[in-house]
C-alpha atoms as one frame of an Amber mdcrd trajectory, in Angstrom:
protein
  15.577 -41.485 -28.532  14.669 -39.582 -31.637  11.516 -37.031 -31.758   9.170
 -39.026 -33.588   9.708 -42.085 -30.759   9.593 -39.550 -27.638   6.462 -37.799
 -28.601   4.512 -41.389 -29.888   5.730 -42.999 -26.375   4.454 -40.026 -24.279
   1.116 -39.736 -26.439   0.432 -43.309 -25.344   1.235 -42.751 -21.517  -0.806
 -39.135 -22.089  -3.808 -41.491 -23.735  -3.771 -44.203 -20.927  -3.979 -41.471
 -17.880  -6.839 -39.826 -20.239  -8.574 -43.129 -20.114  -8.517 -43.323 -16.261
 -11.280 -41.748 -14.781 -10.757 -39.392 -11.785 -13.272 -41.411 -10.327 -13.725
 -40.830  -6.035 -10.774 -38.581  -6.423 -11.055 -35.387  -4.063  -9.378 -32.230
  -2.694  -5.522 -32.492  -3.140  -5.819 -35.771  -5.285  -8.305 -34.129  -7.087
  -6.496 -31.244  -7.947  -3.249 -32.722  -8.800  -4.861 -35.186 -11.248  -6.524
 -31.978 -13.090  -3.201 -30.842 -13.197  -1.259 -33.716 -14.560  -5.044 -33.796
 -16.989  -3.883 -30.580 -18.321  -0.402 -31.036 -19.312  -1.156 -34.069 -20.713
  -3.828 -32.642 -22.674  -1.030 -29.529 -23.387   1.442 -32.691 -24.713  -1.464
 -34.470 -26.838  -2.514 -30.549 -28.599   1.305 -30.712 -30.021   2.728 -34.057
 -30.667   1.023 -34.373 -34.028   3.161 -31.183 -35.164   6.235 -32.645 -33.355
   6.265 -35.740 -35.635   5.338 -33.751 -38.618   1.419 -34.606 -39.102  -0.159
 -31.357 -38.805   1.510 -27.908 -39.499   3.934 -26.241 -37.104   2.527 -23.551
 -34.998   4.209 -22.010 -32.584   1.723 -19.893 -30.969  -0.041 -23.743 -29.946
   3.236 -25.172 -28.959   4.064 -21.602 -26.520   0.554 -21.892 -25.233   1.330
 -25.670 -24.655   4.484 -25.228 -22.984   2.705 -22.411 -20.627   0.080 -24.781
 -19.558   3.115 -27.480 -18.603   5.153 -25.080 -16.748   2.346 -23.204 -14.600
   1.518 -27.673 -13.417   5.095 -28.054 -12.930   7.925 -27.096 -10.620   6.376
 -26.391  -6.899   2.845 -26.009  -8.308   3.034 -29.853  -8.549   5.063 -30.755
  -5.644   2.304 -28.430  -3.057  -0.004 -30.664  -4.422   1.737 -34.377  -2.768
   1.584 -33.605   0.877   2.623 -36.747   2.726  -0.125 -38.785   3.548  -1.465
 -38.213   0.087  -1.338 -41.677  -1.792  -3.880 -44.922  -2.138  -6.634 -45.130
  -4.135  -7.916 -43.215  -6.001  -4.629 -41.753  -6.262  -1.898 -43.084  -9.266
   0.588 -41.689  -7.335   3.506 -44.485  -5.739   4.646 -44.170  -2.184   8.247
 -43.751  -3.520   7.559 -40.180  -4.364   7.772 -39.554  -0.786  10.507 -42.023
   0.289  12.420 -40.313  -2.813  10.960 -36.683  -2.510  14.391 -34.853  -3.466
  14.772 -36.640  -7.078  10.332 -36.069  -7.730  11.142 -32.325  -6.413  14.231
 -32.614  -8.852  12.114 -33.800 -12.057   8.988 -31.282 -10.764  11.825 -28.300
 -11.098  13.217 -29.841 -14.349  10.152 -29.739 -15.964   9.242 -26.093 -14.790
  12.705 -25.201 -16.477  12.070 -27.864 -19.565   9.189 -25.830 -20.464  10.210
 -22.482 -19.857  12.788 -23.619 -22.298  10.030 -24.759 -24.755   7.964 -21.782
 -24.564  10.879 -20.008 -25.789  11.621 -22.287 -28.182   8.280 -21.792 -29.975
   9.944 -19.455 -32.357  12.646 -21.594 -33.281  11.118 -23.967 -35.888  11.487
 -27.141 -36.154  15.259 -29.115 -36.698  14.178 -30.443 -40.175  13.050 -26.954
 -41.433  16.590 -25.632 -39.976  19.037 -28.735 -41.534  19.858 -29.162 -37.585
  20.587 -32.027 -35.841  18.109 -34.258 -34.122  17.034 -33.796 -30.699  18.972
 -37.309 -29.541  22.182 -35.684 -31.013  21.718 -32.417 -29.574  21.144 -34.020
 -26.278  23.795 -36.438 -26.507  21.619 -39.022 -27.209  19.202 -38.529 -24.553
  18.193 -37.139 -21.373  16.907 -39.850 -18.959  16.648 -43.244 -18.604  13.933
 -45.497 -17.672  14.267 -45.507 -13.744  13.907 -41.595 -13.827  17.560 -40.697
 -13.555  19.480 -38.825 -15.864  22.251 -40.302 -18.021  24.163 -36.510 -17.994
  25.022 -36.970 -14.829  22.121 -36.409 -12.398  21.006 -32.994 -13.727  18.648
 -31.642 -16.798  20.628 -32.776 -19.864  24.521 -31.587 -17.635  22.694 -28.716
 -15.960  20.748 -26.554 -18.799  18.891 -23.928 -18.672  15.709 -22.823 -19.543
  17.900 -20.210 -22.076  20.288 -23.205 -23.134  16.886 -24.995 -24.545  15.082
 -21.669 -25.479  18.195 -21.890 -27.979  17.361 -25.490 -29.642  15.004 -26.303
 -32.749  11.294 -26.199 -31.361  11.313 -29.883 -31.822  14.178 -30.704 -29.815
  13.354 -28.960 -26.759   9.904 -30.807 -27.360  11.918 -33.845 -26.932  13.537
 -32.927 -23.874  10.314 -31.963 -22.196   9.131 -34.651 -22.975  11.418 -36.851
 -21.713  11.409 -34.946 -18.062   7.474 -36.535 -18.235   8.517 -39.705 -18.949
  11.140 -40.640 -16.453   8.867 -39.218 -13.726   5.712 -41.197 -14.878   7.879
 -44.208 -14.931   9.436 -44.034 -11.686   6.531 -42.216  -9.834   3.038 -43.309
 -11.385   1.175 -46.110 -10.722   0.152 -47.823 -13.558  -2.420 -50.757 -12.785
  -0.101 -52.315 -10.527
């Protein structure tokens, strides 16, 4: 999936969970849904530069990619105890029939950002005459259902470092990406 695709298919599931309300939503729930709030609102700050309609700057993206990792990784899985789903909550029960491969994507997005914070600095493919972020990644990272199509890991097992190293853009992508197969397999949406 190309750049421009990835980041106009996550601003519209970013958009739609803006729209919900956190209405009757307390303690854990609560919390969690301020969390996921504020990387989607960290996503929605730099997808216009992503696809090229506002200038590049990397200090926003960094920033951006801060805010995703400090939601991500354990400081979102602490926030699903069992018990923790139903109304108000967007959250599916398969999260916790499935909790190794959410714990999986929660870790791959810590790392996914990491990876984008350091990838600030890097510019954008375009400016660079790279390659496009679906080439780079072999043509992309996950599929629909959540699971990866490199072979059950973060794009063959990469590291923060290994995406620190891409165009800014691309490791956008990839981030990206990480959000969207867990949304898809793990977030209720009007069901």
């Amino acid at each position: 999936m190309n750049i421009r695709l990835t980041s106009i298919a996550l601003a519209s599931v970013v958009a739609g969970a803006a729209a919900l309300a956190h209405t009757g939503a307390t303690g854990v729930v609560l919390e969690r849904m301020d969390g996921m709030q504020a990387m989607g609102d960290a996503v929605q700050a730099v997808a216009p530069m992503m696809r090229g309609e506002r200038e590049y700057d990397a200090d926003a993206l960094r920033s951006a990619a801060e805010t995703i990792e400090a939601h991500s990784g354990s400081a979102m899985t602490d926030l699903f105890p069992e018990g923790s789903y139903g109304a108000p909550s967007e959250a599916r029960d398969l999260i916790w029939e499935e909790w190794d491969r959410f714990a999986a994507l929660a870790e791959q997005m810590q790392v996914a950002a990491r990876g984008l914070a350091m990838a600030a600095d890097n510019g954008l493919a375009h400016e660079q005459g790279g390659m496009s972020a679906g080439a780079m990644m072999g043509g992309g990272m996950t599929g629909g259902n959540g699971s990866t199509m490199m072979g059950g890991g973060m794009a063959g097992g990469m590291t923060a470092t290994d995406i620190g190293a891409m165009p800014a853009d691309a490791a956008f992508a990839m981030t990206s990406q990480v959000c969207l197969a867990c949304h898809t397999r793990f977030r209720a949406e009007d069901e």
